[in-house]
C-alpha positions, 0 to 999 in steps of 0.5 A, spaced: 881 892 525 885 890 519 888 884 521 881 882 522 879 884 515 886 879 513 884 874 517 877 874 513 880 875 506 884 870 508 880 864 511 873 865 508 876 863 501 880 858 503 874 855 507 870 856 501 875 852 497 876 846 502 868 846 502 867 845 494 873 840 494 871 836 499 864 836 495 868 833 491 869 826 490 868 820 486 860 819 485 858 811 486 858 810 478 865 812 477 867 808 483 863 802 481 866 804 474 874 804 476 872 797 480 870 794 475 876 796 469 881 794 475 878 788 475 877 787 468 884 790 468 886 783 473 882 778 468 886 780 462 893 779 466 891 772 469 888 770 462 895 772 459 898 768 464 894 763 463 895 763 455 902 762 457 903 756 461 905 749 458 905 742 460 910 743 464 910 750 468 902 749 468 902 747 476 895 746 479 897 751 483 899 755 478 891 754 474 888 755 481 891 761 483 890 764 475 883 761 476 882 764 485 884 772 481 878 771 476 873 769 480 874 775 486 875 779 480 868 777 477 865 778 483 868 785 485 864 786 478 858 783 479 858 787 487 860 794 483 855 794 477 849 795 482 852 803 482 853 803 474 849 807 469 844 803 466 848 803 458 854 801 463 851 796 467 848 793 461 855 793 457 858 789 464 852 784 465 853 782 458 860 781 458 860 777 466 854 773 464 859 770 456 866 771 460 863 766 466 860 763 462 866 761 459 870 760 464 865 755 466 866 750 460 874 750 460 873 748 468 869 742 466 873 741 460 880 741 462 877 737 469 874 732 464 882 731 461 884 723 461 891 723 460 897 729 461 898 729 455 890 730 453 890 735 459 896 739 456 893 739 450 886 741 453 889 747 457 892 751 451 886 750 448 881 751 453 886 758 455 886 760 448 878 760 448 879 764 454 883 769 452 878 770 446 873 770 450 875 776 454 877 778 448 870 779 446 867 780 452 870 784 458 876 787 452 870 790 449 868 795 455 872 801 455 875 803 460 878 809 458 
């Protein structure tokens, strides 16, 4: 009889604690939150690649891939920010809306190069605009 008692002080507990935790779990908006700032976290590293390329280690590969990372990132973004709060989706919506908008004016103007050394000058510019640009966008969305 007190092995039973045992058993049930025991079990009972920990069934009741492996319940709760398994209630537990991120919900969907903090889900959607932690995709949304690994994917700004990305923007901001492929911007600080991109700002540092010169003429010569500026690649087509090396622009391609900087650019590919963004684009995947914007999207994980737009297809996560259905879950956010309503004052978080508004803050991303507003971040994605000038950032793309952005990286749409630096791809028709760097594309719009006639020379290499205008493409060189216009890739530093058009990176350091990019990098203001996220600046005053996506940096502003706090992640902490």
């Amino acid at each position: 009889m007190q092995a039973n008692h045992l058993v049930r002080a025991v079990v009972v507990p920990l069934v009741l604690v492996a319940g709760a935790l398994g209630g537990c779990g991120d919900s969907a908006a903090d889900d959607a939150s932690a995709k949304v700032c690994a994917a700004r976290d990305d923007i901001a590293k492929q911007v600080d690649k991109l700002k540092g390329l010169t003429l010569t280690t500026a690649t087509t590969d090396a622009v391609g891939t900087g650019l590919e990372a963004i684009k995947t990132d914007l999207s994980t973004i737009s297809k996560a920010r259905g879950d956010l709060s309503d004052e978080r989706r508004e803050d991303v919506d507003a971040a994605n809306s000038e950032f793309s908008a952005a990286v749409t004016d630096i791809a028709a103007t760097v594309g719009g190069s006639t020379s290499i050394a205008a493409a060189g000058a216009d890739l530093k510019q058009a990176f350091q605009q990019l990098a203001a640009s996220y600046k005053t966008s996506f940096g502003e969305i706090d992640c902490s």
